[in-house]
N, C-alpha and C positions, 0 to 999 in steps of 0.2 A: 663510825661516822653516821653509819645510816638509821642510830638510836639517836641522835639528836635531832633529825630532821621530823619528827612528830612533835619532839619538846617544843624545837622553834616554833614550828605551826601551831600549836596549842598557845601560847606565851601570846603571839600576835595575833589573834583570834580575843584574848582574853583583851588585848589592849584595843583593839577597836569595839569590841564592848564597853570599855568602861569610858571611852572615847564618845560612845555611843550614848551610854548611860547619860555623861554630863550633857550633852547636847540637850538631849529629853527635858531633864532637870532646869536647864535653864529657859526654854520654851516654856515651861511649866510655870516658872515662877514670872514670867513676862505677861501672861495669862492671867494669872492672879490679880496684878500689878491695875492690870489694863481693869480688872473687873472692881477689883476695890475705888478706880476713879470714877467708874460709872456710878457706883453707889452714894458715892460723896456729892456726887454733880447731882444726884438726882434729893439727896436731902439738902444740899445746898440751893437749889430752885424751889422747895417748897418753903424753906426759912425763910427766905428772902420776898415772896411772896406774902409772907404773913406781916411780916414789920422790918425795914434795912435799917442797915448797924451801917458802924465805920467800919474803914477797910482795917483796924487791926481785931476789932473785933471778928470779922468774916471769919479772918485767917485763924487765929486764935478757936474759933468755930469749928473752921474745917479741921483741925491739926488733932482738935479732941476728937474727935468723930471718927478719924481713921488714923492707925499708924504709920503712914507715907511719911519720907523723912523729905527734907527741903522741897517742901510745898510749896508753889505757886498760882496766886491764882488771879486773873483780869477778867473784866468785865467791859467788855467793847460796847460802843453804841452804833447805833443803825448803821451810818455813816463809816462804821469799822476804828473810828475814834475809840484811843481808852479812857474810858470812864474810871473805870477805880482799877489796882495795882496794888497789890500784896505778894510779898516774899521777894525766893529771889531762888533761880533752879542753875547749875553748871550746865554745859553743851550736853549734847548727847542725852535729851530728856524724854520722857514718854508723856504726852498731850492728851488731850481730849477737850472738845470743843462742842458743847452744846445750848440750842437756840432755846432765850428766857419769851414769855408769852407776850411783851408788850414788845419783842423783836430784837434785843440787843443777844447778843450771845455772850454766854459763862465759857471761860478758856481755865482750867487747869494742867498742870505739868507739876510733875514730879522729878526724880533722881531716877534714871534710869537701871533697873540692874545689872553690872560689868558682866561679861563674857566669862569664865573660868578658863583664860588661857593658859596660866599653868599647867595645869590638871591634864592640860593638851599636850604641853610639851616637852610635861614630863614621859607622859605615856610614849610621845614618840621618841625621847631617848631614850627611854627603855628598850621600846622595838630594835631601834639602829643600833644598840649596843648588843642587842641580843642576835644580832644580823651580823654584825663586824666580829662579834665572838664564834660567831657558828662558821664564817669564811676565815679566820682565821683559825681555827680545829680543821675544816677542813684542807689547807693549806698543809700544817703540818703535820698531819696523816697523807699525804699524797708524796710529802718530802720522804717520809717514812715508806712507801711503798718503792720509790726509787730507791732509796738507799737496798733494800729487799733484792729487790728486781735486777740490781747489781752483781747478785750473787746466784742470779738463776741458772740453771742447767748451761745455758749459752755461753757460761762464765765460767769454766772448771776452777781457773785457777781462783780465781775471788771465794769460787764455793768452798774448795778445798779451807780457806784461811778464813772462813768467817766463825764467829763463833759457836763456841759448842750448843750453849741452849738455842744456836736459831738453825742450828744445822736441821731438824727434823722438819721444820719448819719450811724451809726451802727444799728439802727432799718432796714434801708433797706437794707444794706448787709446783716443784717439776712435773713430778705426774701429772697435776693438774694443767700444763702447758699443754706435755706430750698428749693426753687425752681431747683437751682444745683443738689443739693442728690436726689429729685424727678426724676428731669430728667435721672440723671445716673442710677438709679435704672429703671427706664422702659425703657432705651438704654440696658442696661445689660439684661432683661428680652427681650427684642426684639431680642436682640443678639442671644441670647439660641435658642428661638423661631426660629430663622432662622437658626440655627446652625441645630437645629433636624431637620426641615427641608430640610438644606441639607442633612442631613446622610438617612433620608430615604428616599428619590428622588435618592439618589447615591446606595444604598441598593436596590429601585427598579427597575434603570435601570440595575446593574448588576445581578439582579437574571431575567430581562426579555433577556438580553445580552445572559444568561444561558440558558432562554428558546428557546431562537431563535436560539444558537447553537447548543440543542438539537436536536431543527426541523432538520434542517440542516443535522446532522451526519444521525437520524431517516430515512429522506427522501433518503439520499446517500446512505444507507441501504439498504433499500426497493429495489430502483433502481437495486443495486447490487444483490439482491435477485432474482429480477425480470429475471436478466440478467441470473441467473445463472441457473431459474425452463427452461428458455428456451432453453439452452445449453443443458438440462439434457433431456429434453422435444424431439430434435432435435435427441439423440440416446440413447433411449430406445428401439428403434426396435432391435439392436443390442445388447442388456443384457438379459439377463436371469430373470427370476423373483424372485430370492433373492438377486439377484445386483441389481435390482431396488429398492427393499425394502430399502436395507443399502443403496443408494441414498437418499432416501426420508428419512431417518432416519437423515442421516449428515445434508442434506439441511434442516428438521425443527427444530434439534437443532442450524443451522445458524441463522435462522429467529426469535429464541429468543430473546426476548431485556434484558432480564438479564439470564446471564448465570452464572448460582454457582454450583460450587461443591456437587457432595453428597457422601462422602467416604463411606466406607461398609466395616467390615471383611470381608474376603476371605481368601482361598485357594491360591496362587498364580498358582498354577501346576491345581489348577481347571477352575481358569480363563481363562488361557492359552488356556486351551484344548478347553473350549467354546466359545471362541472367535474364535479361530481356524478352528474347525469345522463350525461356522455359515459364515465365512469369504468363508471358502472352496467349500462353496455349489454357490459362484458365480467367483470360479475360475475355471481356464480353467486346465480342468484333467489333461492333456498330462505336465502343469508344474507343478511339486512336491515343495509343502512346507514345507521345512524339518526342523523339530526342534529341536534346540538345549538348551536342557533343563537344567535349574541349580538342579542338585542333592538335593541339601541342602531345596530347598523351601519346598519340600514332608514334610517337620519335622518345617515348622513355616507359619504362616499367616501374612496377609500386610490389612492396611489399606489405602483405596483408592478409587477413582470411576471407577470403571471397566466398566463402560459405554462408558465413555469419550476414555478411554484409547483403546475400543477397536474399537471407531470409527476413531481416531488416526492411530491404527494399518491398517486396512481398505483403508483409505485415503491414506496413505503411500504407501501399497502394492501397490492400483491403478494409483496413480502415477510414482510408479518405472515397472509398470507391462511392458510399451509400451520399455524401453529400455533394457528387459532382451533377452539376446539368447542364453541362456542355458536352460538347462532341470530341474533346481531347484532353488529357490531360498531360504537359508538358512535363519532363525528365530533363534535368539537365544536371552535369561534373563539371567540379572545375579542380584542376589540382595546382594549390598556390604551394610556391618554393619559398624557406626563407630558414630562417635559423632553426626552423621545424615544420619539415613538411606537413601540409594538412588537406586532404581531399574534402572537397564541398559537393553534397548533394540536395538539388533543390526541386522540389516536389508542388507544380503550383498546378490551382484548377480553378473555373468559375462555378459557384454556388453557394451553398451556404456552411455558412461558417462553425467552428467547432464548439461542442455546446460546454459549460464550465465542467459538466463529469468530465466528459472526455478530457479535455485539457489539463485537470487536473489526473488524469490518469498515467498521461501521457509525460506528465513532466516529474510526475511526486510519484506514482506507483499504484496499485493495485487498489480497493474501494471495496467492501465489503458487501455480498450478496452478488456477485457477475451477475453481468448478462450475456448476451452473446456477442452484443456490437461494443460491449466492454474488450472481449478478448484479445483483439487486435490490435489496443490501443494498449493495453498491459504486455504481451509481448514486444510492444514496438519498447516500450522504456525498459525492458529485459534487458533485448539486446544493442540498445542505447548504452547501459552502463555496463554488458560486457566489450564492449569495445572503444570503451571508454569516452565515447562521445557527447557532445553537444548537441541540442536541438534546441532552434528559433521557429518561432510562429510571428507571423505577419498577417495579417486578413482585414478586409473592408466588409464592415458589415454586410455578411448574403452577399455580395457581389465576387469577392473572390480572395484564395487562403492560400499561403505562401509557405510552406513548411521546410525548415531549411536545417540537414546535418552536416556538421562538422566533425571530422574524424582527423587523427594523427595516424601519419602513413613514411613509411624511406622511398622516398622516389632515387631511381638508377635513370642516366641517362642512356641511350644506346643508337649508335650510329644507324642509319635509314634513310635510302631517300623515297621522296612521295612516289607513289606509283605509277600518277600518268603525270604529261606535262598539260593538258591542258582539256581541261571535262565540262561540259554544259549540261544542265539539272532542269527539268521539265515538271512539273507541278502546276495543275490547276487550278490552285488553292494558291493566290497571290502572300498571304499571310505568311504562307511556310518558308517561302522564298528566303528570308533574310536567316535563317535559319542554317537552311541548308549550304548556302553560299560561306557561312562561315566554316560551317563542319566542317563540310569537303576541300577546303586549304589542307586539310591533315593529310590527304591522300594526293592532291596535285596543285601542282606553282599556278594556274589560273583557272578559276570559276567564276562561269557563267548562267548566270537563275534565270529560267523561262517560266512564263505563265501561259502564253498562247503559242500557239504552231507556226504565226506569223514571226513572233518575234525568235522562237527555234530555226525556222528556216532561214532569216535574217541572221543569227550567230552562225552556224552554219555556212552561209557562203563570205561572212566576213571573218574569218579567226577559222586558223588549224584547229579542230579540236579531234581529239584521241578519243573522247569516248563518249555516248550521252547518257544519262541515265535519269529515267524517268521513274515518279513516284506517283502513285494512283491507290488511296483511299477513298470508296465510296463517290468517287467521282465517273461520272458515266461520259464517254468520247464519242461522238457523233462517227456516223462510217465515213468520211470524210478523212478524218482523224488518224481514224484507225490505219487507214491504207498507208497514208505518208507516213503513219511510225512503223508500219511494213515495210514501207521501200527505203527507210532509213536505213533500218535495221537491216539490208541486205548490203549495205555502204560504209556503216558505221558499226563500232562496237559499242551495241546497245546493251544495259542493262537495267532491267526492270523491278522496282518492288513497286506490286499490286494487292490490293484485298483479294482474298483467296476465292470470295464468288463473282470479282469480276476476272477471273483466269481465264474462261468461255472466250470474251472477245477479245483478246489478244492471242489465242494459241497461235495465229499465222507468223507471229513478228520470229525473225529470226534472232532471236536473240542471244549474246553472248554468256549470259547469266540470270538467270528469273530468282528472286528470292519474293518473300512474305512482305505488307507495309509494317512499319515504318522504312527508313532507308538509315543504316546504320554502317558506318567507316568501317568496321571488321570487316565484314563483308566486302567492300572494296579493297581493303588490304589484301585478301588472300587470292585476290582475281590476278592471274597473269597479266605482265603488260601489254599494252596495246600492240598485237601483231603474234606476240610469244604463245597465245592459244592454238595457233594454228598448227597442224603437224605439217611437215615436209614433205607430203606426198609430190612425187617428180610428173607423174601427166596424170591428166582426167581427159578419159573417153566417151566423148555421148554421142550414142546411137540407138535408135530402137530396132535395129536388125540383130536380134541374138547370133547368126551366123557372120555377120563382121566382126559382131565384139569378141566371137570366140577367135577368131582367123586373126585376129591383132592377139588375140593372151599369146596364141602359138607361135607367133611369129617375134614377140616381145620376150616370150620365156625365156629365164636365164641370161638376159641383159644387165643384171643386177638393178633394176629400176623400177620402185615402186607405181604401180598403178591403182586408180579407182578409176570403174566404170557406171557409166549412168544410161537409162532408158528415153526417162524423159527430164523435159525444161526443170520442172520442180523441185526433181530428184539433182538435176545438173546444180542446180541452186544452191541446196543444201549443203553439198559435197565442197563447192568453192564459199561457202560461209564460214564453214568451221573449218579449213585446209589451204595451205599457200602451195600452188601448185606453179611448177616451172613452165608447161606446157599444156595447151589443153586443144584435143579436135574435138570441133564442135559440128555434129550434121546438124541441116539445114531445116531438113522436114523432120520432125519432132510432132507425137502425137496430142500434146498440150500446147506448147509454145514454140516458136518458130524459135531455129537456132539463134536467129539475128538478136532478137528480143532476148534473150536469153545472155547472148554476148553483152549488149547492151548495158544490161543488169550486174554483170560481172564487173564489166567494166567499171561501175560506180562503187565497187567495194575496194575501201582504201590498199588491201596486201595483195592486190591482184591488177592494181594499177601497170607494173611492168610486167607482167605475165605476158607468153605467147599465144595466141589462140591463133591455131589455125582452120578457116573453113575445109569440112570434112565432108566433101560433095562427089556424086556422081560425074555432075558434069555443072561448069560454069560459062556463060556469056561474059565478054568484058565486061558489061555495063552492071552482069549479075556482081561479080568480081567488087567492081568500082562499089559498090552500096553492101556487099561485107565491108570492105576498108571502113567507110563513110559508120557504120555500126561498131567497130573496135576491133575489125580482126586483123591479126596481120598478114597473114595470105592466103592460098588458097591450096589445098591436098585433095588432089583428083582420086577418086576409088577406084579400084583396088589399090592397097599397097603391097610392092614388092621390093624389093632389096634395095634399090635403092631411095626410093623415100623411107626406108628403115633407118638408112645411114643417115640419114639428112635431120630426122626425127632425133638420133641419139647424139648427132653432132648440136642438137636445138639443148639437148638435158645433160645436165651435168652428174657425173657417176655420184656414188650413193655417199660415198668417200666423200666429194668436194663438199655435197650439201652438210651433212655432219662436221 
């Protein structure tokens, strides 16, 4: 079959040639046609020029002149009127039309020459017969190979019974089967083979594609690390050494190549405070970090890394540190519950506003060539996106910049009650006031904010309060001042945060706890409650005769009852500030302050209100008598003691048993 398929293609090849051919041939002879009327038209305009005939003579004229068969020929006038009319042409004529000199135009047609449609259609039933004969040979040669194939190897019994002359025949188609199946079966198994072999050549270029893009980020890394110990390197003359430390701290957790999370319960209101204060020890005093605290954290824990977050907090400050010009910059958390806990921290200061680097650093990422006041603001979006955060910017142009993160955190709730029942807050800085009145709800049921000493002394004698605690940045207290927050503090349980160089003028205040400014809730949380500082010491003896005070240890010995003794007023002071004592002698003449005075002073501190003091005198008049009472004492102890004001002293104090 596959020796006819050149024949066919030869055979129609010839016929679209000869197809070809007549098409030519009659183009050609159309050509002619059209050129012999030209000739005629153009001797027919000069005859007729010379002398006109009738229209059978024209004709007659023309017909000698050229062999054209049914000639026609008109002669129109200006107007397109015919003038003269000879012959006579069928449809389908070939024309020619051209203009005589005094304007009428000569119109000839001829008999057009037929098409050779035959010639056409013979050739293409040549071709279609020569097409339906070659599908038809092929047809049955394919019945023929069935018939064949019937008898292959797959077929014993058909083989066994076919005939003798096609038996060999089919013997070696067999082999030529078996051979086939061989073959396509180890094509197919080469295939595979090449197949896995592509997938792990592509498997290994892309995990080396991997390694090399590793290098790559690794090394851009490095580089940028490099870049950044020597920025840090370049001003360290200029920090302090726990701004260095928290440098070195951000910088090698940058220089980790995996950075993970480690959350941890907490405190929220503890973190804060630790953070805060380690932050504080490498800022610059004269600006106050003011905090503004969520109430509600006091009463639940967060899980979270308090590492990351506070090297976050850190970063931030030192990058907003260069455009503050104010004297604070406010800190405030809040932690919102809801179908996903999320802790907010918000970072605001007055000055000027952040420039498009930075902003753009700070939200999109690192900028090519650092500088140094770049680095702070490239760490701070580090550890934005390790810990998966949000940040907002707010700002009025220069006047003041609001920076604000949002963080996903599991807040725990945890049983707690506030610490005191009722605290007043002292600040000279009327502004901070609203501030702190809210915090300090986290640690007690009523808070009261003072700005002057009028309106302190005013809460004070209207409202129980438990504790006061005053806050002093950078504000200086008249000696006026100073004394009444002395004599409070001998009354009250005072606690102070001060700026550390104003510590000088208050060292006298007795107070119950001195911390650093700001004034942070931790730090009230961890303070005993009001009264529970005190120890249980059962009497306090003041005398400045070293030989009484000893004649009372000897005579006390082994009563099971604890004593402190005092020399003088000052020292009597201190001893009943920080001790709730069941009983106290108090002599008279004292080498600083008179016993009375001293009583006096006792008596206005709230855990010593029902205490016993008794005057511890040589000798008394009634009237001397009558004015200890009139000063807080409750009676009077004539010296020396002997056995029975011993008895009478341990009938006043309860054994060591009850108190515990």
């Amino acid at each position: 079959m596959s020796n006819l398929k050149p024949f066919l293609i030869v055979f129609i090849t010839l016929q679209l040639l000869t197809a070809g051919a007549g098409w030519w041939s009659y183009q050609r002879a159309l050509t002619t046609q059209q050129s012999q009327l030209q000739q005629l038209a153009n001797q027919l305009i000069e005859h007729l020029q010379a002398q006109p005939e009738s229209n059978a003579e024209i004709l007659t004229l023309a017909q000698n002149l050229t062999g054209l068969p049914q000639l026609r020929l008109q002669i129109l006038a200006v107007d397109g009127s015919t003038v003269m009319a000879a012959g006579q042409v069928h449809e389908n004529a070939l024309s020619l039309q051209v203009p005589l000199a005094d304007g009428r135009q000569l119109q000839l047609a001829t008999a057009k020459i037929s098409f050779p449609w035959w010639w056409l259609l013979m050739s293409a039933a040549f071709a279609v017969a020569a097409g339906l004969g070659f599908q038809l040979q092929e047809r049955r040669q394919q019945l023929s190979y069935q018939r064949l194939w019937q008898v292959l190897p797959n077929n014993n019994q058909q083989t066994e019974t076919a005939p003798s002359d096609v038996k060999p025949l089919v013997e070696a188609i067999r082999h030529l089967v078996n051979q086939q199946h061989c073959s396509d079966q180890e094509l197919q198994r080469l295939q595979q083979q090449l197949g896995q072999l592509e997938q792990t050549q592509a498997e290994h270029n892309h995990e080396q594609a991997q390694q090399l893009m590793l290098v790559q980020q690794r090394q851009l890394h490095l580089n940028r690390d490099l870049v950044c110990w020597q920025l840090l390197a370049a001003q360290t003359q200029q920090m302090n050494e726990a701004e260095v430390r928290l440098w070195l701290a951000l910088l090698l957790w940058r220089q980790q190549t995996e950075k993970a999370q480690q959350p941890v319960v907490l405190s929220l209101s503890h973190w804060f405070a630790s953070a805060l204060r380690e932050i504080q020890h490498s800022w610059p005093q004269h600006l106050l970090l003011l905090p503004d605290e969520d109430p509600a954290t006091t009463r639940c824990q967060v899980v979270l890394d308090g590492g990351l977050l506070r090297n976050l907090m850190f970063a931030l400050l030192q990058a907003l540190r260069p455009l503050v010009d104010g004297q604070e910059v406010t800190l405030s958390y809040r932690l919102e519950s809801g179908t996903r806990d999320k802790l907010q921290l918000k970072f605001q200061y007055t000055g000027r506003s952040l420039s498009a680097r930075s902003r753009q650093i700070l939200l999109q990422g690192p900028c090519a060539e650092p500088q140094w006041s770049d680095i702070a603001f490239e760490l701070c979006h580090l550890l934005v996106k390790q810990l998966d955060a949000e940040l907002q910017i707010q700002e009025l142009a220069d006047l003041g910049t609001r920076v604000t993160c949002n963080l996903p955190v599991i807040g725990r709730d945890r049983q707690q009650s506030k610490r005191f029942q009722s605290l007043v807050v002292f600040d000279p800085r009327p502004g901070r006031l609203d501030i702190w009145r809210q915090s300090l709800h986290g640690v007690s049921e009523q808070v009261v904010a003072t700005a002057t000493m009028a309106e302190l002394n005013q809460a004070l004698h209207s409202r129980l309060i438990d504790t006061i605690v005053v806050h002093l940045h950078e504000d200086s207290l008249n000696a006026a001042d100073v004394k009444q927050l002395q004599l409070l503090s001998l009354r009250y349980q005072l606690v102070l945060f001060t700026y550390p160089l104003a510590k000088a003028a208050v060292d006298g205040m007795m107070c119950s706890a001195q911390f650093d400014s700001p004034l942070l809730l931790a730090e009230l949380q961890d303070l005993p409650q009001p009264g529970c500082q005190f120890a249980n010491q059962q009497l306090l003896i003041v005398d400045d005769n070293q030989t009484n005070l000893s004649f009372v240890r000897a005579m006390l010995e082994g009563q099971g009852i604890n004593i402190d003794f005092a020399m003088t007023g000052q020292e009597a002071l201190k001893l009943a500030s920080n001790s709730r004592y069941q009983l106290i002698l108090m002599d008279i003449q004292l080498p600083d302050i008179s016993g009375v005075e001293v009583t006096k002073r006792i008596r206005q501190l709230r855990h010593h209100q029902q205490t016993i003091i008794l005057a511890f005198t040589g000798h008394a008049l009634p009237e001397e008598a009558a004015s200890f009472r009139l000063a807080g004492m409750d009676d009077v102890m004539i010296k020396p003691l002997d056995a029975r004001k011993i008895a009478h002293i341990l009938s006043r104090v309860r054994p060591e048993t009850e108190t515990q």
